[in-house]
Structures are given as C-alpha cells and as structure tokens.
C-alpha positions in Angstrom: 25.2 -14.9 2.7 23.1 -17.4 0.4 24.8 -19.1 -2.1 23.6 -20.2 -5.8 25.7 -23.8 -6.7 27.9 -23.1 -9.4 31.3 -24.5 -10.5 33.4 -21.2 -9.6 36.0 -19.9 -6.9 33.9 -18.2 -4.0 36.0 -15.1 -4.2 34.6 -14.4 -8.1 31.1 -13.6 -6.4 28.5 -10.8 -7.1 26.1 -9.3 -4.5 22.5 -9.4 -6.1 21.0 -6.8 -4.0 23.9 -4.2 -4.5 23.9 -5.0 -8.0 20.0 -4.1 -8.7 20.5 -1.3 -6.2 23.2 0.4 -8.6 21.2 -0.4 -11.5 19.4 2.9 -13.6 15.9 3.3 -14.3 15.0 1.4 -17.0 12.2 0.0 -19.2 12.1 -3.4 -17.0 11.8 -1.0 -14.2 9.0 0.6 -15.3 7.8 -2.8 -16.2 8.0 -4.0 -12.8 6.0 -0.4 -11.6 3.5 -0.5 -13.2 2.5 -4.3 -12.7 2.7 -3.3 -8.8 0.8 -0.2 -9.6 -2.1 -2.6 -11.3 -1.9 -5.0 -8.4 -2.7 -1.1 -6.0 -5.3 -0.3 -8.6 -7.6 -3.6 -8.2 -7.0 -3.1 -4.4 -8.0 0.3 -4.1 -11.4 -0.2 -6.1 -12.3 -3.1 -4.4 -11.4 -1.1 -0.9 -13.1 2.0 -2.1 -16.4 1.2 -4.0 -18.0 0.3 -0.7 -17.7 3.9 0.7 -19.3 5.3 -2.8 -21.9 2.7 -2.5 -22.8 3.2 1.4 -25.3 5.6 0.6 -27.6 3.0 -1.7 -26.4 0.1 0.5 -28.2 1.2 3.7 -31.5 1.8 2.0 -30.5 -1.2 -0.1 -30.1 -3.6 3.6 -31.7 -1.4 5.9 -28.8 -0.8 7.7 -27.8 2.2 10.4 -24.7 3.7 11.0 -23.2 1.5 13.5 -23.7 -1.9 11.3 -22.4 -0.1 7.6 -19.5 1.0 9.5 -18.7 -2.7 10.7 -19.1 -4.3 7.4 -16.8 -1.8 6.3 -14.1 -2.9 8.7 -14.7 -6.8 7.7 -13.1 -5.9 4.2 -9.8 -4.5 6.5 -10.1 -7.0 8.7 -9.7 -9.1 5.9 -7.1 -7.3 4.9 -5.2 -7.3 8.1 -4.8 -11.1 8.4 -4.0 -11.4 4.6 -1.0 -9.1 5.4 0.3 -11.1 8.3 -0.6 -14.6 6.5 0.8 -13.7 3.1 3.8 -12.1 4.2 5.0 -14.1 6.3 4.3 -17.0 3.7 5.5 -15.4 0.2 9.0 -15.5 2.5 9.0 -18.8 2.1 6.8 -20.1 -1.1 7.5 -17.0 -3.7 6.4 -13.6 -3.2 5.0 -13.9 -7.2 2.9 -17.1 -6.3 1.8 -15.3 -3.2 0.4 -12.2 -4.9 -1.1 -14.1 -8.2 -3.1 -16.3 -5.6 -4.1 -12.9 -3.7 -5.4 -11.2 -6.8 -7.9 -14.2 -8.0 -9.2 -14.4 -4.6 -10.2 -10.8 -3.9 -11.3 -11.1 -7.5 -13.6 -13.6 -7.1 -15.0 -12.5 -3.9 -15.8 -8.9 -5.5 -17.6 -10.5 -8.3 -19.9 -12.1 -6.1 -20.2 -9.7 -3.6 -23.2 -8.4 -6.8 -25.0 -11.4 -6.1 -24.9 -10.7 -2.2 -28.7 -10.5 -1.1 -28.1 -9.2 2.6 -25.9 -7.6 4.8 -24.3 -11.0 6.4 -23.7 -12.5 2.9 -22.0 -9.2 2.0 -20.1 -8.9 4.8 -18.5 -12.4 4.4 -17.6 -12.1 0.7 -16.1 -8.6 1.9 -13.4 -10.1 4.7 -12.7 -12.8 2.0 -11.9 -10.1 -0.7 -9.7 -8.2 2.0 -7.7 -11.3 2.7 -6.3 -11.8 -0.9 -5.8 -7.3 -0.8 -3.9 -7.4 2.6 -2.1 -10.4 1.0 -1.1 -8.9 -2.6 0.0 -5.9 -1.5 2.7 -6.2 1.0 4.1 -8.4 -1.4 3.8 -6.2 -4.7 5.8 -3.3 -2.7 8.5 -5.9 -1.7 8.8 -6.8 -5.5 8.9 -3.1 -6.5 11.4 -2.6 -3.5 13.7 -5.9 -4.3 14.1 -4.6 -8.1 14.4 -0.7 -7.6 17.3 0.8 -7.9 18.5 3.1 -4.6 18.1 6.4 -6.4 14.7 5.5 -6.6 13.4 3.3 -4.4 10.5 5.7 -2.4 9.3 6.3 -6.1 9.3 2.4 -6.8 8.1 0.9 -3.6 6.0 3.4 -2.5 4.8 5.4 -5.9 3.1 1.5 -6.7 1.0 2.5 -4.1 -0.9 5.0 -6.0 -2.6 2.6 -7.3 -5.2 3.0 -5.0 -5.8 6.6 -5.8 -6.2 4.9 -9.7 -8.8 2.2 -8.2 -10.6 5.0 -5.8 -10.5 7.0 -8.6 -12.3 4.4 -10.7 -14.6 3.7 -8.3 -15.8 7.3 -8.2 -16.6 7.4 -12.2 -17.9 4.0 -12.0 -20.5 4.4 -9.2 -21.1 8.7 -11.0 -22.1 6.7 -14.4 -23.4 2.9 -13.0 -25.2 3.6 -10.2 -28.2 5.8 -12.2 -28.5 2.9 -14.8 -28.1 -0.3 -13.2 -27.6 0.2 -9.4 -25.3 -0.8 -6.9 -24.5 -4.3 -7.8 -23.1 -3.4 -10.9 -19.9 -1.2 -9.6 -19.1 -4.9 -7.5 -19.2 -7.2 -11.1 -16.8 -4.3 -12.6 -14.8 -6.0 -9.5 -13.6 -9.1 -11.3 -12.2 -7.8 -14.1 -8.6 -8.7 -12.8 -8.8 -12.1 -13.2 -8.4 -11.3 -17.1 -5.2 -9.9 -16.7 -3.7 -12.9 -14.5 -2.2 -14.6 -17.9 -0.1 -11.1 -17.9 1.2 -11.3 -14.4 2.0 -14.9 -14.4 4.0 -14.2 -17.6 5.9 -10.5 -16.6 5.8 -10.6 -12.5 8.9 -11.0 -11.4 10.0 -13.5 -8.7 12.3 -12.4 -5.4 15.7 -12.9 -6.3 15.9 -14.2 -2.7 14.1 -16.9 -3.5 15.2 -17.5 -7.0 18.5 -18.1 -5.8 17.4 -20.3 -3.2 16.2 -22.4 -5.8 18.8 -22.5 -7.6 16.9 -20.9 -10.7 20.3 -19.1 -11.4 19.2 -18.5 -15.0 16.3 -17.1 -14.2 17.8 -14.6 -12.1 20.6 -13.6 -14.5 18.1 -12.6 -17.5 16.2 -9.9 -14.6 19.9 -8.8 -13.3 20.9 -8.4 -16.9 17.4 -6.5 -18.1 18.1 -4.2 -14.4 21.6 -3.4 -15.5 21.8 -3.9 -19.4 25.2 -1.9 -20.3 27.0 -3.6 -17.1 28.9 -7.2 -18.1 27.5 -10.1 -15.8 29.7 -13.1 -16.1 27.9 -16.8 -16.4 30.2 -18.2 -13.9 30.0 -15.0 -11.3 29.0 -16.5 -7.9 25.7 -14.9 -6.9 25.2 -14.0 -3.2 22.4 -11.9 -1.4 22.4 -10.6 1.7 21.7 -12.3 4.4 18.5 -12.4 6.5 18.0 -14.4 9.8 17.5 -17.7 8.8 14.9 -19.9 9.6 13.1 -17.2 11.9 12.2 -13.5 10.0 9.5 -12.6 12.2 11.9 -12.7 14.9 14.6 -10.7 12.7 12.3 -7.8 12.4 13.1 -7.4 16.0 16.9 -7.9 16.4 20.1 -5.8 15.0 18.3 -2.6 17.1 15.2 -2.4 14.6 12.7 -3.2 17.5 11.8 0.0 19.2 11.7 1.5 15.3 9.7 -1.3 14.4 6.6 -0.5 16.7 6.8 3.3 15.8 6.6 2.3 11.9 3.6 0.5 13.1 2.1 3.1 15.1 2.4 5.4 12.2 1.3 3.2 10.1 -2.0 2.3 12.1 -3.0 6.1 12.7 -2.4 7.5 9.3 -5.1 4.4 8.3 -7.8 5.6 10.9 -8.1 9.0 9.0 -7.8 7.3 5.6 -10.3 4.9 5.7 -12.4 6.3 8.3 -12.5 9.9 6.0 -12.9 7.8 2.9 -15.4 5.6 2.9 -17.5 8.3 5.1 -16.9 10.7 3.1 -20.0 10.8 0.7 -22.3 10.1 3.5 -20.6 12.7 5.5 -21.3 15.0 3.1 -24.7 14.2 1.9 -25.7 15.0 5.9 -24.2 18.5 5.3 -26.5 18.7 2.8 -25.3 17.8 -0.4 -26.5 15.2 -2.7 -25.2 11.8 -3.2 -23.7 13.3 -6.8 -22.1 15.7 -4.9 -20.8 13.3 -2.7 -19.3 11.3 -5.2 -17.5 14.3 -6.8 -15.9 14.7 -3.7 -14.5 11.5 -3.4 -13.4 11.5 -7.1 -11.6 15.0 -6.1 -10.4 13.2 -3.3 -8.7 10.2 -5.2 -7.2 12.6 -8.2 -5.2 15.1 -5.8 -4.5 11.9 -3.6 -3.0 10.3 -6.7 -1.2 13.1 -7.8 0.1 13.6 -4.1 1.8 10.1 -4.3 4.2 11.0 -6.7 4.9 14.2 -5.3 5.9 13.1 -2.2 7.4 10.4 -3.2 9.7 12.6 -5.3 10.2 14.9 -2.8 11.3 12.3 -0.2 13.8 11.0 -2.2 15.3 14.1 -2.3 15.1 15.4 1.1 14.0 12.1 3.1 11.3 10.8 4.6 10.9 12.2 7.8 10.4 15.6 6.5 8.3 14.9 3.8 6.3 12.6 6.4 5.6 15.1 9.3 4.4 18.0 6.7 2.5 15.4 5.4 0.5 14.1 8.5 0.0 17.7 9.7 -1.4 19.5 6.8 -3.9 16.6 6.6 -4.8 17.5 10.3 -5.5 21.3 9.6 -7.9 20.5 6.6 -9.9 18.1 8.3 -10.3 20.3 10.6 -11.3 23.3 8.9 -13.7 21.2 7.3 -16.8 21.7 9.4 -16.2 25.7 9.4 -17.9 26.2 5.4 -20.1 25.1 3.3 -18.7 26.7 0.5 -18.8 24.2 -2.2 -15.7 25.2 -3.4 -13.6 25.8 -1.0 -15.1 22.6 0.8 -13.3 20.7 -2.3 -9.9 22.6 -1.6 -10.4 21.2 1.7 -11.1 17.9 0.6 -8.3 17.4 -1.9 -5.7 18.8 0.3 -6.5 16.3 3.1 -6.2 13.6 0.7 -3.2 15.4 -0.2 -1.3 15.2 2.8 -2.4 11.2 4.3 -2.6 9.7 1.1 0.3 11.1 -0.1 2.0 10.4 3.3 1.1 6.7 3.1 2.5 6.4 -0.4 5.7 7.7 1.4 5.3 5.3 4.2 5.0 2.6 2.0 8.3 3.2 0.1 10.1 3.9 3.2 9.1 0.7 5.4 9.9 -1.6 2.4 13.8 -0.3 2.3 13.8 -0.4 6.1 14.0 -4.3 6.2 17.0 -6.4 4.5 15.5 -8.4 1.6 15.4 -11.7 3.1 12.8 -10.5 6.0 11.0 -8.0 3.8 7.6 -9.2 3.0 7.5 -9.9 6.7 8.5 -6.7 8.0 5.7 -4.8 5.2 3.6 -7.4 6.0 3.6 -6.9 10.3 3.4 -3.7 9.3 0.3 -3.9 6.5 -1.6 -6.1 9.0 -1.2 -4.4 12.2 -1.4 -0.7 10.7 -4.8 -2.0 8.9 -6.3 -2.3 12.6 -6.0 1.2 12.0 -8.2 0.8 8.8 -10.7 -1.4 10.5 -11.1 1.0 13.5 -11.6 4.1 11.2 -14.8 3.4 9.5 -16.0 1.9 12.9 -15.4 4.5 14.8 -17.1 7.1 12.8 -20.2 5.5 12.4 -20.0 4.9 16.2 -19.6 9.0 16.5 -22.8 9.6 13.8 -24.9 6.9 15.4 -24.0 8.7 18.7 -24.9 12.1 17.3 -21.8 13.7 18.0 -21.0 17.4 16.4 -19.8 17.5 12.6 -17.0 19.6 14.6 -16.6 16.9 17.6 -16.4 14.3 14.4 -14.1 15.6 12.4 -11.5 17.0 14.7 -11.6 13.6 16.4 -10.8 11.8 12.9 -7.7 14.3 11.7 -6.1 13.8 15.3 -4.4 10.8 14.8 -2.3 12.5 12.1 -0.8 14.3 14.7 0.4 10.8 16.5 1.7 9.7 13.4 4.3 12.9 13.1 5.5 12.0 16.5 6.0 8.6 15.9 7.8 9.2 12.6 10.3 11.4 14.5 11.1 8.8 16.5 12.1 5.9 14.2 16.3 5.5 14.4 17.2 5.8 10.8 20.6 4.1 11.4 18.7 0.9 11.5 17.3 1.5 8.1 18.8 -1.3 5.6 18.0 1.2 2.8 19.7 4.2 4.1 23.0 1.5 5.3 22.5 0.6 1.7 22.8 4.1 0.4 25.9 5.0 3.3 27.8 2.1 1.8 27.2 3.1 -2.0 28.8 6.5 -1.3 31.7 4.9 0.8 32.6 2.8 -2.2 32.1 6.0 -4.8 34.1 8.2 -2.9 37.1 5.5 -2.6 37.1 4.7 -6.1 36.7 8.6 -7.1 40.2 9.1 -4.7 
C-alpha cells in the first residue's frame, strides 16, 4: 500500500478506498455526480450535433456519403487517442487537471468548428474536439467511481454517463429551433458554452485520493473523506493507506492478477456496442429522411432517441445494481438487436418511434451499464488506465460505425441489408459479456470482502 507521512504508529491506519466504499449516498455525492454528469453532457452535444447537422452539412460542403461519414469518425478518432493519452496521463498528473484541460479543448475546438468554411477545416477542428472528449471522460467516470460508495457504484460511475443522452438531447432542440433561424453554424457556437462553467469545476471537482495521498495533500483528502462519511469519526493522526496498484507500470497491471483474457472481452464489448451507437446515431436523421421523412422528422427522432436513451441509463443502472451486470447487459444488447431490425419492416410513424426509442433503450442504456461496470473492474491505482484502454480502443468501434454506414448507403445496399448489418454487433457484445471472469473484478472482491467483514462482526 501507499503511505501518506504522518507522525503515527503504522498499525493506527485507515484504508481510503474501503472507507469511501462504505460511505452512504450523500449530498457531496451527488455533488461529485452531477459534475461528471455535466462533463457527459458537453461530450454528448459536441458528439451528437454533427449527426443532426449532416443533413445541412452535405449541401452545406458538397459532400456524399462516403466523405460525411469519415469526418464523422475524425471526431472519434479524436476521441480514441484522447482516451489512451489522457488516461494513461491523469495516472500520473491528476485526473482533475486532466479532465479541466480536456473540457477547454473540446470547447474551443467546437466554438470554432462555426467558423469552419470546408470540409478539411471542419474535419480538423472535429479530431481536436474529440481528443479533449476521449480525454475527459474516462477520467470523469474514474472520479465518479473513486468516490462512490459500493451500494452504488453502477449508478455513480456509469449513471454520469447519461450525460450524453442530456447533450444529444440538447442537440436535438437546439438544431429543431436554430437551424430554421440561423443555420448550421450556430448549433457549433452553442458548443463553447463550457468554458463558462470551468471556474465551477476547478473549484468543486474533486481530485483522486490516489493521487492526493501521493502528494502528501493529507488535508485535502481528509475534508472529501469526512464530507463522504460525515457521521463516521476520522482521526487527524489515522494513517491513510490506499490500495495498491502496480507501481511504476499500470498499463502493464491491466494485464496481470488474471484480468487479461477479461480485459480484451470488456474491450470487444465495448467496441461493438459503439458501432451500433454511433453508426445508428449520427445516421439516423439521414436515414430517415431517405425513408421519406423530412429533416424535422428526422430530428424528432433523434430527440426521441436521446430521451428514452436517457431515461434507459438510470434504469439499468438501477437494475444492475440489483441483479448485476451481466444480466442487465445481455437483455440489453439484444433487445437493441431486435428493434433495429424490425426497423425497415414499417413506416408507421409511430410505431417507427417505438422502434426507435427502444433501440436507444437497450445500447444506450447498455453502455451506461458498461461504463459503471469497467470502472469498478480495475483497482484504483490503474483505473483511468483500464477505462481509458478501454474508452480508446472501444471508440474504434465509434469510428468504424458512422464509416461503415455511409460506406453501405454510398454502395446502395438495402435499408434491410443496412440495418440488420448495424444491430448485429449487439449480438457479439452479449457473448463477450458472458465471457468476462467476474472473480477478477476489484469491485465485486470489494463487495465479497465488505460482507465477510459484516457477517463476522454480526456473529
């Protein structure tokens, strides 16, 4: 274990981690939430807005299929280094530095994105937005995950994820009311509204405890233990310890103590479950403007699409904390499959939006899960590096999604051929799921030892 220095006999020592682990929801918990569900929200608009704005952008640049799906993979691109790159570096600098760099950059770039006057200039201001998204949020679940207590640690980690149903959400109303009055450009300017709100983050963002302990900012660390656990005595001379990671090497340690073969299924997952996303997503008005629907249309479909999506979140996230993950996950993933595709078989308006929601429903709601679950599966010394592998190499997933379906439309492949094609991934995903060895899950080793020391204190 790490040690803080203080004057004290090593046996009069407190375990950090178990101690916010046992904590109960509280107000600083919600605190924490909903600053990780902000950090989600600016993601999720600045992910989402392009797929609302596709249908203005090609007549806008003159662009076909092939090319607007490419520029939408830049942004995830983007996205994927920023995960591997900002993981791996909040480890070692400060996850709260990390993500408060991450959100000015992608809130920049979005602002100027408006002033982009051509596909290449957009397309570069999009991969540098995605690099400060894939950057902020593998390190705003790792916060949400460090501070959450075990009882609800899916709702933490992974409910801040619905955030991006809150952004996508936004971007849908945005684009319904902007685009008729002042265009495109304007939904992109709406973009940089973040960087107002970084005075409130750099104030109320938490830093790791890993790393405030390192630093020997002991006091620091005592005022969030005592906010996590107000009603539980915390001694000034205590000893604090955390748990401890692999040293010098946590990319390596995502691989060692039997977490390797798990490791590449999370990732797997992870990278199919983002194909039918963001290939669905950002298609989706276009998708359904060749059906035959107008763009306003379109748009209400996406909005429908982000509200159940956002609702789903919690459900699941609820759910899985009361009957795990695996469950939840696999009923997820495969009632996302069936209503994709059953999409292509009506063109009733209504039951087309069932359709709609539902899939939303089941692989948004499933990555909200997914989140949660992969930040308790790492100890807390290698978990901004085990979310953010997993962040950047499932975003390929991202990337290939919008690529490969407007490959399939520039090839003129069936709205059938299309759409069964995009909800088969889902079906990957629930394999890999049931594959992952839960008895290499920190969280649930966490949870195991918790009950060991309840039931001896109970006897």
């Amino acid at each position: 274990m790490a040690t803080g220095t203080v004057a004290v006999p090593p046996t009069n020592s407190i375990n950090v981690n178990k101690w916010l682990a046992g904590a109960r929801f509280n107000g600083f918990h919600l605190g924490v939430f909903f600053l990780g569900l902000g950090i989600f929200t600016f993601d999720g608009y600045g992910l989402f807005i392009y797929g609302a704005a596709i249908p203005l952008l090609m007549k806008a640049f003159r662009m076909g299929p092939a090319q607007t799906g490419a520029i939408a993979g830049y942004a995830l691109i983007g996205a994927a280094l920023g995960a591997l790159v900002f993981g791996a570096l909040a480890d070692k600098i400060g996850k709260k530095r990390t993500t408060i760099v991450c959100i000015t950059l992608f809130s920049i770039c979005m602002g100027l994105t408006g002033f982009a006057n051509g596909p290449i200039t957009f397309g570069i201001l999009r991969f540098l937005m995605g690099l400060g998204i894939g950057g902020s949020m593998p390190n705003a679940i790792a916060i949400a995950s460090e501070y959450s207590p075990t009882r609800n640690r899916t709702m933490m980690g992974g409910g801040v994820t619905g955030g991006m149903m809150v952004g996508g959400t936004a971007a849908a109303l945005f684009s319904l009311w902007l685009f008729p009055h002042f265009g495109w450009r304007s939904v992109f300017f709406v973009g940089a509204i973040p960087l107002l709100l970084m005075p409130l983050y750099v104030k109320l963002l938490p830093e790791s405890p890993d790393l405030l302990l390192k630093r020997n900012r002991l006091e620091k660390l005592r005022m969030f233990m005592r906010k996590a656990r107000p009603a539980d005595p915390l001694p000034d001379n205590a000893t604090l310890v955390v748990d401890k990671g692999s040293g010098n090497v946590p990319l390596a340690a995502v691989f060692q103590d039997g977490r390797a073969f798990s490791s590449v299924m999370l990732w797997i997952m992870f990278f199919m479950n983002m194909i039918v996303i963001y290939g669905f997503t950002v298609w989706l008005p276009k998708l359904m403007m060749n059906a035959g629907f107008s763009l306003g249309s379109g748009l209400f479909f996406l909005l429908t699409l982000q509200v159940v999506s956002l609702i789903a979140v919690y459900i699941f996230a609820y759910v899985a904390d009361r009957i795990g993950s695996k469950p939840s996950l696999v009923f997820a993933f495969l009632l996302a499959f069936v209503c994709i595709a059953l999409m292509p078989h009506t063109h009733n308006f209504a039951l087309l939006t069932i359709l709609v929601g539902m899939s939303g429903f089941g692989f948004n709601g499933a990555q909200g899960v997914i989140n949660g679950y992969i930040g308790s599966y790492y100890p807390p010394a290698m978990r901004s590096t085990g979310v953010g592998l997993a962040f950047g190499l499932g975003r390929l997933g991202g990337i290939l999604g919008p690529v490969l379906m407007g490959i399939l439309l520039s090839l003129h492949f069936s709205y059938q051929t299309n759409m069964l094609m995009l909800g088969t991934p889902g079906i990957v995903a629930a394999i890999c799921i049931l594959l992952v060895r839960d008895k290499y899950n920190y969280g649930r080793q966490q949870q195991e030892l918790q009950r060991r020391e309840a039931a001896g204190q109970a006897s």
